[in-house]
C-alpha positions, 0 to 999 in steps of 0.5 A: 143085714146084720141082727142083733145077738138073740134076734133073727127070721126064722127058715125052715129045714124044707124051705128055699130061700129066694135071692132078688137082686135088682140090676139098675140097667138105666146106664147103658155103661152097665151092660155086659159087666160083670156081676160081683155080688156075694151073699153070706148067711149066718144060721144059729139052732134057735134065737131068743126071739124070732123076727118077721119082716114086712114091706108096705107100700101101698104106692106100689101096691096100687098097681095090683089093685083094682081102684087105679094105678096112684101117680106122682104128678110132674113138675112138682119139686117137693110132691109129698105122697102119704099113706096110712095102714094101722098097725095090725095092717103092717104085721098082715103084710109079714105073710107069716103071721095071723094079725088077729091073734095079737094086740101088740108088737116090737118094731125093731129095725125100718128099712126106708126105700125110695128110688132116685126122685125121693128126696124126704121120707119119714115114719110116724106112729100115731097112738090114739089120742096120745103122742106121735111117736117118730120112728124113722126121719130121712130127712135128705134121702140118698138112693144108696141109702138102702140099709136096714136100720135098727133101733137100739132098743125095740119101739112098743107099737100096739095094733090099733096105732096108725103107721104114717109114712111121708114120701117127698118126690122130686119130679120137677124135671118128669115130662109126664106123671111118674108111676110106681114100679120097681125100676129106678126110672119109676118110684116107691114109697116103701117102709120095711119093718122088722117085727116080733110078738110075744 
């Protein structure tokens, strides 16, 4: 992920960061390969505005919470899951950030992430009583799509506006319901955000 110039996610000097790489081992041809990954890190003394990440998924959630596990039905070419989080839910889940404190934010970057049955996904702010504003709008999903995307300028989201994110899955050819997980051969509907308040 390449910032833009004065933005970044603040680290501190004790702090650790944790790399997780997903392997795709549904391909018996991967075994016993060798891994080739890189990582390089660009640090700067200060930036002129720090930024906080988020990952909501609620699909992906509902593994953790006590209400049932969600699941996409099989047999369905075009099964669309929807879920909803005000604003002010999507800046609790930086985990670094007291929502509370604050009534608005910039959205700067999404990062859509579905896994091989996704086909369509879309973010739409809705403002109260007035426009939707469309944030993001994948509208042929391709599983090796997973980038960060930033604006060119930051969207103004206040904290009572809704979050509304769109999934479509493919699951026409799934033999039973499929479930959330981070596998491939499961699903997620996952809108990461990267966000700053003043």
């Amino acid at each position: 992920v390449d910032f833009p110039d004065g933005l970044g996610v603040w680290i501190g000097a004790h702090e650790q960061i944790i790399v997780q790489i997903h392997y795709n081992l549904v391909d018996l041809m991967t075994l016993g390969q060798p891994d080739s990954t890189s990582l390089r890190l660009r640090y700067e003394a200060q930036v002129d505005t720090v930024a906080h990440v988020a990952l909501p998924d609620p699909f992906l959630e509902s593994l953790f919470q006590g209400a049932g596990v969600e699941s996409l039905p099989a047999g369905d070419e075009a099964y669309k899951y929807v879920w909803e989080l005000s604003a002010r839910e999507v800046l609790w889940r930086t985990n670094s950030l007291n929502a509370n404190d604050y009534d608005s934010f910039k959205l700067w970057a999404v990062l859509p992430h579905m896994h091989r049955r996704g086909r369509k996904m879309s973010l739409k702010i809705l403002r109260g009583d007035g426009p939707k504003t469309c944030a993001a709008d994948v509208d042929d999903w391709d599983f090796d799509w997973q980038l960060v995307y930033f604006y060119d300028a930051p969207i103004e989201v206040a904290a009572d506006d809704v979050f509304r994110v769109s999934c479509t899955f493919d699951t026409s050819d799934a033999t039973s319901d499929v479930l959330p997980g981070w596998g491939t051969q499961y699903e997620m509907c996952l809108m990461g955000v990267i966000v700053s308040v003043d």
